[in-house]
Backbone as a printed PyTorch tensor [residue, N CA C, xyz], in Angstrom:
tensor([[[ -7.9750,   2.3210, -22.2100],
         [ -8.5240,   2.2010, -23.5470],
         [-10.0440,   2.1040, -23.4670]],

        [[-10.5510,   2.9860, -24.5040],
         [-11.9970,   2.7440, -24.3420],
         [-12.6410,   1.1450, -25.4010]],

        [[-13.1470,   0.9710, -24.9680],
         [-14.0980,  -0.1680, -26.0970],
         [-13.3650,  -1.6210, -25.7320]],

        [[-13.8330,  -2.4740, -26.2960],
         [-13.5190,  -4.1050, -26.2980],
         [-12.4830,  -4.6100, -27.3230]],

        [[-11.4020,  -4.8330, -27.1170],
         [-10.5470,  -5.6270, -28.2690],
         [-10.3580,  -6.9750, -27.3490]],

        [[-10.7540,  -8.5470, -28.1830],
         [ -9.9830,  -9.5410, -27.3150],
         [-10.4280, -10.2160, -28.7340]],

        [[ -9.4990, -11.6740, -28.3800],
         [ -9.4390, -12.5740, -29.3620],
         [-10.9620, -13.4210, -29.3060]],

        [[-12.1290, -13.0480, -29.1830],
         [-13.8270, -13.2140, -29.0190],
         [-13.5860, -15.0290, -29.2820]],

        [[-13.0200, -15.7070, -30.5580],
         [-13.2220, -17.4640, -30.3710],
         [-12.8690, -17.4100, -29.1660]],

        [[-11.1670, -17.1740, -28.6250],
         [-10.5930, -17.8260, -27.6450],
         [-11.8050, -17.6310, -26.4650]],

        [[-12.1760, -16.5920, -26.1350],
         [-12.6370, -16.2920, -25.2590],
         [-14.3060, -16.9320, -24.7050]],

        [[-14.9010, -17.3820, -26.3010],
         [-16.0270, -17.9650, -26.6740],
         [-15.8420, -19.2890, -25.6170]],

        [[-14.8930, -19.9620, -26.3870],
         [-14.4420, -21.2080, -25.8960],
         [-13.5600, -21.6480, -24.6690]],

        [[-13.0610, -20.8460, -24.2660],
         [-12.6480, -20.7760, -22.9120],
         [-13.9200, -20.6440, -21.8920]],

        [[-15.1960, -20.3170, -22.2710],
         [-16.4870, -19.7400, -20.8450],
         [-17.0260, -21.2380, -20.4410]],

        [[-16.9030, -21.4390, -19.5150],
         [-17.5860, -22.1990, -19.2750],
         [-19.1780, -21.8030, -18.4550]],

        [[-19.1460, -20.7240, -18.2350],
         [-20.3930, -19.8940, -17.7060],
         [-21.4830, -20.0540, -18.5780]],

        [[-22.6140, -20.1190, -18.1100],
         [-24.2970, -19.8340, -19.0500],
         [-24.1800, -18.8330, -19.2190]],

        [[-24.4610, -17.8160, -18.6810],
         [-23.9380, -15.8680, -19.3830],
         [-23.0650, -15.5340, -18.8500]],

        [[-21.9110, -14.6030, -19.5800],
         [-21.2750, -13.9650, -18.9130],
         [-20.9770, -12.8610, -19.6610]],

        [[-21.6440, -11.4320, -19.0750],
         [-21.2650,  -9.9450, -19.7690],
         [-19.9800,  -9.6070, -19.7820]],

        [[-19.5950,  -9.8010, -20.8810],
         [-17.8560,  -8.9520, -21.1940],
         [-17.7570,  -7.4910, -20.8370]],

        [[-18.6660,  -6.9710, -21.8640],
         [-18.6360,  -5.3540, -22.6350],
         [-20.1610,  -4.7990, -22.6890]],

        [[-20.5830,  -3.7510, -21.4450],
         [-21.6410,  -2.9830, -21.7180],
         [-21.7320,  -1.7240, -22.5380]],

        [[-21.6110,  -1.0580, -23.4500],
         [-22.3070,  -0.0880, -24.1180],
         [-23.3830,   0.5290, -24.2380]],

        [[-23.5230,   2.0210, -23.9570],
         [-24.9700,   2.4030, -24.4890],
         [-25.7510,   1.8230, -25.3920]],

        [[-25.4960,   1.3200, -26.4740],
         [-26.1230,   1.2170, -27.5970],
         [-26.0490,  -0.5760, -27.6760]],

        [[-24.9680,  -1.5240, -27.2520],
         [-24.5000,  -2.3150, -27.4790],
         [-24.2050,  -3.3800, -26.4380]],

        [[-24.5180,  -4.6000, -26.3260],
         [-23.5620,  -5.4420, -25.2090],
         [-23.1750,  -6.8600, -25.9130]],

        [[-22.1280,  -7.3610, -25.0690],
         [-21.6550,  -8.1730, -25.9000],
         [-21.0980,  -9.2820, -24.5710]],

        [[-21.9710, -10.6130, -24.9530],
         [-22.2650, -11.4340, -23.6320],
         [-21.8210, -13.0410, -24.0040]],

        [[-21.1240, -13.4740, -23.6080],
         [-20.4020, -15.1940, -24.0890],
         [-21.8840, -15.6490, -23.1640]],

        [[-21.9170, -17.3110, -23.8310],
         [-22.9380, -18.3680, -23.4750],
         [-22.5130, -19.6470, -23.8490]],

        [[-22.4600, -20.7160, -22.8390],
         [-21.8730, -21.9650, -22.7590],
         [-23.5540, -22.8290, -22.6590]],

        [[-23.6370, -23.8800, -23.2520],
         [-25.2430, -24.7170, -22.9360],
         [-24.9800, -25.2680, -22.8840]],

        [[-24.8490, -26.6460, -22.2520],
         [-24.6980, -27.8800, -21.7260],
         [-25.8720, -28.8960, -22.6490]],

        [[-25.2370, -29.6910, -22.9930],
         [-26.1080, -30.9910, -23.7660],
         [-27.5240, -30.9640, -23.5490]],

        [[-27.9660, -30.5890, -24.4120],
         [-29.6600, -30.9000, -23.9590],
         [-30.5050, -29.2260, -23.3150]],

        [[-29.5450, -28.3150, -22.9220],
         [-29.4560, -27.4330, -22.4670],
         [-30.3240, -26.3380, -23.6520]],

        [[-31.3280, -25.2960, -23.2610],
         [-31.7540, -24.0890, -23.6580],
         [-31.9680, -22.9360, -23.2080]],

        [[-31.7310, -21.7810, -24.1850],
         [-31.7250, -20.6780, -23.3410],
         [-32.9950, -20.2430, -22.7100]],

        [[-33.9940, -20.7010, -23.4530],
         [-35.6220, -20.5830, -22.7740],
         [-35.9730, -19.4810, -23.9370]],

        [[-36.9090, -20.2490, -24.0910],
         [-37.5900, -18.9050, -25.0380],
         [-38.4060, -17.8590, -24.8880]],

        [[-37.9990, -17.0610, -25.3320],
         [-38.0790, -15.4810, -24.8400],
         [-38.4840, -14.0570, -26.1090]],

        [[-38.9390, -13.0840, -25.9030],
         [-38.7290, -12.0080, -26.8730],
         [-38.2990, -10.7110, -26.2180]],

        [[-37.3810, -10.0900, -26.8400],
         [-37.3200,  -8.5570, -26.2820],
         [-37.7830,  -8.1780, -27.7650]],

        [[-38.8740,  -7.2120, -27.0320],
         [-39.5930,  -6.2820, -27.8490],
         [-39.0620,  -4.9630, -27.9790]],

        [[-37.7500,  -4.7360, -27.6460],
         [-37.1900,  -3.4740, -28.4170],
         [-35.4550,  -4.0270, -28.1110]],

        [[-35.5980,  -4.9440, -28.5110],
         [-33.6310,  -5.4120, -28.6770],
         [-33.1910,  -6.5120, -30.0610]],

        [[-32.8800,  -6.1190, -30.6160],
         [-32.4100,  -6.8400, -32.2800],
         [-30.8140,  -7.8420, -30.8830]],

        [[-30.7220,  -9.0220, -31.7380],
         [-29.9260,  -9.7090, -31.5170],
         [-29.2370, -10.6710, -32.4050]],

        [[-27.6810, -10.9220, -32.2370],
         [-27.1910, -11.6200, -32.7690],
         [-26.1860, -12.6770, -31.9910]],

        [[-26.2750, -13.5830, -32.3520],
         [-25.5290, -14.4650, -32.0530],
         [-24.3800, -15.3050, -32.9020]],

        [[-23.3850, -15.8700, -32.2890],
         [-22.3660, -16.5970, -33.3690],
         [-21.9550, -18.0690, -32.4330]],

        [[-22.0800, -19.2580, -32.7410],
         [-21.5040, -19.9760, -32.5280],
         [-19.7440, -20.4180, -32.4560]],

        [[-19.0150, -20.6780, -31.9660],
         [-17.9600, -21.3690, -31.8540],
         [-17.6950, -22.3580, -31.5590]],

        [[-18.2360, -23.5880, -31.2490],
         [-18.0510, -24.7730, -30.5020],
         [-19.7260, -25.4460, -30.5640]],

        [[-19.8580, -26.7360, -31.0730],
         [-21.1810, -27.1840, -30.9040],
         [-21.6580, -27.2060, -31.8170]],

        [[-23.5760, -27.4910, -31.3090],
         [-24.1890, -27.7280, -32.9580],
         [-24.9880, -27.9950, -31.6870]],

        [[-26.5380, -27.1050, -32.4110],
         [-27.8170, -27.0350, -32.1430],
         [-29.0030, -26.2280, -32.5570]],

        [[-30.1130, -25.7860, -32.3520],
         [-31.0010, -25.1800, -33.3240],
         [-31.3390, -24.0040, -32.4950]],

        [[-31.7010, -22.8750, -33.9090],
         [-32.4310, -22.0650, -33.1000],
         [-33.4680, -21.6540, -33.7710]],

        [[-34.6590, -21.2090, -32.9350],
         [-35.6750, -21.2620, -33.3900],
         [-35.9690, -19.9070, -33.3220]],

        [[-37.0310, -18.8840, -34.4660],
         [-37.1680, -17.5090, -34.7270],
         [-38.3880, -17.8680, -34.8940]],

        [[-39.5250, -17.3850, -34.7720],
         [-40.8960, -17.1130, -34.5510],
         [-41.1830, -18.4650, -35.2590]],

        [[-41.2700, -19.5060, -34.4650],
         [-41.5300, -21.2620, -34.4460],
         [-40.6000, -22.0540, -35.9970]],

        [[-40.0120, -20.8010, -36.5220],
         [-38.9890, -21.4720, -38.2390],
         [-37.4730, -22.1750, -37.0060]],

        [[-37.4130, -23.2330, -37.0040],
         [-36.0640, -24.0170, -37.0590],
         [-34.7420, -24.0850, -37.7620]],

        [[-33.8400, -23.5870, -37.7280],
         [-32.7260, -23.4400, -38.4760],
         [-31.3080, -24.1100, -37.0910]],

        [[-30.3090, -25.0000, -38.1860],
         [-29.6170, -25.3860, -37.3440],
         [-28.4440, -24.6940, -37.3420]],

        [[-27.6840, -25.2300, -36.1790],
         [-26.4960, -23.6020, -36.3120],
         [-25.1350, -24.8220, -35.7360]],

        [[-24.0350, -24.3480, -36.1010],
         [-22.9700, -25.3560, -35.6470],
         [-21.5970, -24.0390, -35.3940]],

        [[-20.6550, -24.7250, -35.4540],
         [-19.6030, -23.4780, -35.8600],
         [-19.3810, -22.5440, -36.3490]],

        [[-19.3920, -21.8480, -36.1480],
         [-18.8560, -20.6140, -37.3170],
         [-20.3820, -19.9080, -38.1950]],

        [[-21.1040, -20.2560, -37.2440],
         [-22.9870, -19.9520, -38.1270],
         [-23.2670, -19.2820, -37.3600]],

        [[-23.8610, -17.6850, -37.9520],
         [-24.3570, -16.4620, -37.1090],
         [-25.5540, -16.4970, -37.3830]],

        [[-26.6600, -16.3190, -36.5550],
         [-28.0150, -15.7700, -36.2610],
         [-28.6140, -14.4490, -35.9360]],

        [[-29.7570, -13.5060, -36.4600],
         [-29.6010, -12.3280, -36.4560],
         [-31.4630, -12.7640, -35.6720]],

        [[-32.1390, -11.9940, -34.6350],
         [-33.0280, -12.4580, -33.7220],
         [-33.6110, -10.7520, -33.9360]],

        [[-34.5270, -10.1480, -34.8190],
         [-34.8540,  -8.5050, -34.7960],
         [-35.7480,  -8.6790, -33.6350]],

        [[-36.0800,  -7.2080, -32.8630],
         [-36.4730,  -7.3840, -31.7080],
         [-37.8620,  -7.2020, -31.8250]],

        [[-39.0600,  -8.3620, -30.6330],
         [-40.2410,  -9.0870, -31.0620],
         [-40.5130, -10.0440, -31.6100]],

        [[-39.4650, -10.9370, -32.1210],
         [-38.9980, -12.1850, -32.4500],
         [-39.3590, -13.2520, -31.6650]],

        [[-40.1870, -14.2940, -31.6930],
         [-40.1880, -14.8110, -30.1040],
         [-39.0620, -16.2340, -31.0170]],

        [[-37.3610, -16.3470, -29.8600],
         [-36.9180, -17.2340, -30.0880],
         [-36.4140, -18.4100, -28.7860]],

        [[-35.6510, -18.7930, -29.2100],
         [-35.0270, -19.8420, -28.4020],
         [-33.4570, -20.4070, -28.9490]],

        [[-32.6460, -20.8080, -27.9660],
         [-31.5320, -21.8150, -28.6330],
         [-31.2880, -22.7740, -27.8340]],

        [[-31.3380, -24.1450, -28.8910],
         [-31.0250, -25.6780, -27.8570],
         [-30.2050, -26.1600, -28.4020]],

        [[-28.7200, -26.3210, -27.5680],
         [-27.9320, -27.7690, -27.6790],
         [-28.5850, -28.6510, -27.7990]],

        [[-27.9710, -29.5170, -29.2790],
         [-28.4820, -30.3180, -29.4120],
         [-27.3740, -31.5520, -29.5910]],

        [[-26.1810, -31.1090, -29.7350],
         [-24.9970, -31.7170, -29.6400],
         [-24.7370, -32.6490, -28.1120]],

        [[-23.6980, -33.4660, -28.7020],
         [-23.1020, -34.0270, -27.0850],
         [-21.6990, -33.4180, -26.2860]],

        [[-21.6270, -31.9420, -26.7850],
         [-20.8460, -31.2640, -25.8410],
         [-21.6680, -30.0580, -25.2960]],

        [[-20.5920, -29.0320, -25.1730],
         [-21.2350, -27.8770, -25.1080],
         [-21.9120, -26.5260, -26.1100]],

        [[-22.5880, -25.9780, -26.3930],
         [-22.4860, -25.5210, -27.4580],
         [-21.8440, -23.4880, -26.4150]],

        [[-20.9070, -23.5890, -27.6720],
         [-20.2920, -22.4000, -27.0370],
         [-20.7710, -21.7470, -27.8780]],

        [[-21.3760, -20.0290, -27.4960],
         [-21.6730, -19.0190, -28.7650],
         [-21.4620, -17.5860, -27.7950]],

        [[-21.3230, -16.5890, -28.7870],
         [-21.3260, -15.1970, -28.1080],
         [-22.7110, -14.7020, -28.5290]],

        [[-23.3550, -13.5790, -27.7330],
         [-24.4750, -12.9560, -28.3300],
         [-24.3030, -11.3390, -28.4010]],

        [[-25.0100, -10.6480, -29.3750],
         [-25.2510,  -8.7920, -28.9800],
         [-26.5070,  -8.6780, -28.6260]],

        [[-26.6230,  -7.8400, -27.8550],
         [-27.5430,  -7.1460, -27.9470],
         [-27.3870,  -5.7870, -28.0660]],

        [[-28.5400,  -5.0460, -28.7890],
         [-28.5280,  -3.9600, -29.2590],
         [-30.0720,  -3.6290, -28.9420]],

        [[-30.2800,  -2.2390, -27.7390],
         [-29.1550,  -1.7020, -27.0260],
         [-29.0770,  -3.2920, -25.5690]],

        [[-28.5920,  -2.8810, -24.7740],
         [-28.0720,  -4.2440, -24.1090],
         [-29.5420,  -4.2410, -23.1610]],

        [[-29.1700,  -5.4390, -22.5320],
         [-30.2440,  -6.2730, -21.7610],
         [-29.8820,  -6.5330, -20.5070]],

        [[-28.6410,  -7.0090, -20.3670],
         [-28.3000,  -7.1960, -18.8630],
         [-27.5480,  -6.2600, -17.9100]],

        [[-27.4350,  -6.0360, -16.6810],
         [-26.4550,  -5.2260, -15.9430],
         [-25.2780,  -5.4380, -16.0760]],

        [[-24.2050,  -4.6250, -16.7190],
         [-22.9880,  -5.1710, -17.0860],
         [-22.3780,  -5.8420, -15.5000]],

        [[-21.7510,  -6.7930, -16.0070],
         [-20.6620,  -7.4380, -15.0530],
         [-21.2790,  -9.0170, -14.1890]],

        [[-22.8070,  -8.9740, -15.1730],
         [-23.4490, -10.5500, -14.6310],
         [-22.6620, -11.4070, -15.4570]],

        [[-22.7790, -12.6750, -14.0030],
         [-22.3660, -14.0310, -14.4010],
         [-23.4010, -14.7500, -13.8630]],

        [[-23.9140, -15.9170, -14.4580],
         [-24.7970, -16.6110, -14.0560],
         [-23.9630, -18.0360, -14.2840]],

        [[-23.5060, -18.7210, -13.8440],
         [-22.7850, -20.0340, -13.5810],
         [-23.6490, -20.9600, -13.7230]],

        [[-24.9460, -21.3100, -13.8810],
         [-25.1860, -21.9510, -14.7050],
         [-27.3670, -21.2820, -14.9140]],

        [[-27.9770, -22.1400, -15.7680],
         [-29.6720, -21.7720, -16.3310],
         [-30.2060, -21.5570, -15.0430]],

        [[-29.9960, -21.7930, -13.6860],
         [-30.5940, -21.9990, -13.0910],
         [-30.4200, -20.9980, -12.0990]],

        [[-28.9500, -20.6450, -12.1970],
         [-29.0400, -19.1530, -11.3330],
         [-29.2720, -17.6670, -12.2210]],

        [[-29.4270, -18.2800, -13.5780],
         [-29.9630, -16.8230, -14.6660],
         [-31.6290, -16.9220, -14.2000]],

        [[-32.2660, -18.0440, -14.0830],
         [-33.6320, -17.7100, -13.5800],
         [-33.9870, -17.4870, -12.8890]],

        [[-33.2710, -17.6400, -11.5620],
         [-33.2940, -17.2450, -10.0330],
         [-32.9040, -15.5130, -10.0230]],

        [[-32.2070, -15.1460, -10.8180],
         [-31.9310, -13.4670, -10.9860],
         [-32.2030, -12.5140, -12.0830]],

        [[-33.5920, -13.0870, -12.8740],
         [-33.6610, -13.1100, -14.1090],
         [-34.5120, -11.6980, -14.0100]],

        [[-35.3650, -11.0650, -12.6500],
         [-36.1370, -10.0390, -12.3910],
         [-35.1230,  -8.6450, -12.0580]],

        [[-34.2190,  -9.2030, -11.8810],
         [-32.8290,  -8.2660, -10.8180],
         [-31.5680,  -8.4450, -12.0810]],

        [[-31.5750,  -8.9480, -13.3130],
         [-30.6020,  -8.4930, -13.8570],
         [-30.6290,  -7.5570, -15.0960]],

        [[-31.7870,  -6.9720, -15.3490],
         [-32.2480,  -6.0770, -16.5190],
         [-31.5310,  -4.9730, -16.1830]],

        [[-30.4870,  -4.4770, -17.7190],
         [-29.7310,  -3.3850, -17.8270],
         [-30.2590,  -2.3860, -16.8940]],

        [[-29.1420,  -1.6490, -16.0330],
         [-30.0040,  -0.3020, -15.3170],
         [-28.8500,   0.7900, -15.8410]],

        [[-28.3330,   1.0750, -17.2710],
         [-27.7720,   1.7380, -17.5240],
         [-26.3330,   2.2710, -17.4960]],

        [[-25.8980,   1.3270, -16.7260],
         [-24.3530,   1.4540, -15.8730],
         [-23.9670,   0.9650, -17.5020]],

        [[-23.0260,   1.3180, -17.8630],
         [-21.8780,   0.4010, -18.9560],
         [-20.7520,   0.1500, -18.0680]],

        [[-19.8360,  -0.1030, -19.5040],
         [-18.1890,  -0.7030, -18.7540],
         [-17.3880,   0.5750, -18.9130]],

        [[-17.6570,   1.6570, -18.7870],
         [-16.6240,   2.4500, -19.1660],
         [-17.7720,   3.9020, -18.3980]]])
């Protein structure tokens, strides 16, 4: 089968991984993210990638060119690309969320197990065109 069908909460909430690429697409990728209490993704901009994100689990803020908005369950965020943002758990669990990017950002099939090995491979994991299919 070509393309991604899965039940995306279950799967949200089942990661215990900091990134993990599901589904690469030309145009599209689609990447689960677990943050640990206190935990951020680091703030960052891609200057030619629009992004969205959705929470499932948690409660914490994210920030779009220095505006604060808080995000909990079931609250989607749209990040157009040149945006400079960020997202912090701010909760006392994990905050579970999925993200897109459009077109994608990472080499399909990264896992980074936790912030610290996404920054240690953060030069070596930029999309090189491969998808999942």
């Amino acid at each position: 089968m070509k393309g991604y069908v899965e039940n995306i909460e279950e799967a949200t909430v089942a990661n215990e991984d900091f990134r993990r690429v599901l589904y690469t697409g030309k145009n599209l990728q689609l990447v689960l993210m677990t943050l640990k209490p206190g935990e951020e993704i680091g703030e960052e901009v891609h200057e030619d990638i629009d992004q969205f994100f959705r929470v499932e689990e948690g409660r914490g803020i994210i920030y779009i060119d220095g505006a604060a908005s808080l995000i909990e369950d079931d609250y989607a965020a749209i990040v157009p690309a040149g945006a400079r943002h960020n997202v912090v758990n701010t909760g006392d669990g994990p905050l579970k969320l999925y993200t897109l990017y459009g077109p994608p950002e990472h080499k399909h099939g990264t896992v980074h197990r936790d912030k610290e090995q996404a920054e240690r491979d953060h030069e070596n994991d930029h999309f090189d065109g491969r998808t999942s299919e």
